[in-house]
N, C-alpha and C positions, 0 to 999 in steps of 0.2 A: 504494500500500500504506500504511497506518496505520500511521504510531508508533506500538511498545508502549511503554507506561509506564515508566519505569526506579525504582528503587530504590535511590537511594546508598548506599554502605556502611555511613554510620554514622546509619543508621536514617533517612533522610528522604526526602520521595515528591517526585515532579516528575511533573508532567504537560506534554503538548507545548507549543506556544509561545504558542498564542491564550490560554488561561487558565492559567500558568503557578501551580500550588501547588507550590511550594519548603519546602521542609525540609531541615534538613542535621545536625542533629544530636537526639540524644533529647533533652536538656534544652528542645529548642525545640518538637519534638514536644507532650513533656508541656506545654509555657507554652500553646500554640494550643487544646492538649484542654482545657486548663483554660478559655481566655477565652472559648472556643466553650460552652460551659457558662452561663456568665455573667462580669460583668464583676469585676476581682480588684486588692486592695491590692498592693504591694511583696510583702510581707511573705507573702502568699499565695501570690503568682507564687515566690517563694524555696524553697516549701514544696513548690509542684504540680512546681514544675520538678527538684528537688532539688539546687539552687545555694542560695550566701549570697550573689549578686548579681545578681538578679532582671532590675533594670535595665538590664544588658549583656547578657543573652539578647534581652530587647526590643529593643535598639537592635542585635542581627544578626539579630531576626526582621522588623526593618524595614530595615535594608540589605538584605535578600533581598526587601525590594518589600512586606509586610505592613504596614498600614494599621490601626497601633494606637494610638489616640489617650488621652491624658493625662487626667482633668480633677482639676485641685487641688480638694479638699473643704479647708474649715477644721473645724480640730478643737483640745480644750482638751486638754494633757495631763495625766498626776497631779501632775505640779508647780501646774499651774494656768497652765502658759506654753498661747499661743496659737499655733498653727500650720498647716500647709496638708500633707495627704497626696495621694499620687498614689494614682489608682483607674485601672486600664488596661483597655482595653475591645476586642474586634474591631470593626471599622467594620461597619457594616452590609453595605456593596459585598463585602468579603472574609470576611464569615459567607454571606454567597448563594454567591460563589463557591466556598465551601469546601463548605455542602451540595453544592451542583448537581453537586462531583467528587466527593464521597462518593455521591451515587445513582447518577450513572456508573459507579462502580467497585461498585456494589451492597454500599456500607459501611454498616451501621446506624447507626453512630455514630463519633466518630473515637474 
């Protein structure tokens, strides 16, 4: 007999074990709907998620095994200082896996 799908309480999806999508809360929900979209600042991630610390969603949507990688851009700010911002991205491997359980479960979009 087939696992059904479960539904954690506080909004997040799990599928069985071979292709496990995890979720465990709405603020991480929203960060995934956002990165699945395109790739997003801090400051962005703060906004889609509706947190002021964008950062620590990311690092418990990547303790939960998501595969969302960094890359520093340099950038001048209005002072004129130079600096490096973080841009966070889904890996490729876990945008495939996240469609392929969205056409399974027959979701148009997350």
């Amino acid at each position: 007999m087939k696992k059904k799908d479960t539904a954690p309480a506080q909004g997040g999806i799990q599928k069985g074990q071979s292709h496990l999508i995890k979720i465990t809360t709405a603020r991480q929900y929203r960060a995934i709907k956002a990165l699945y979209e395109r790739p997003h600042s801090r400051e962005e991630i703060d906004r889609a998620a509706g947190t002021s610390n964008g950062p620590e969603v990311v690092r418990q949507l990547r303790t939960l095994g998501w595969d969302i990688p960094c890359q520093l851009v340099a950038h001048t700010d209005r002072d004129g200082l130079k600096g490096k911002h973080g841009i966070y991205s889904l890996s490729g491997n876990d945008r495939l896996k996240l469609r392929e359980w969205l056409a399974r479960e027959g979701v148009a979009h997350v």
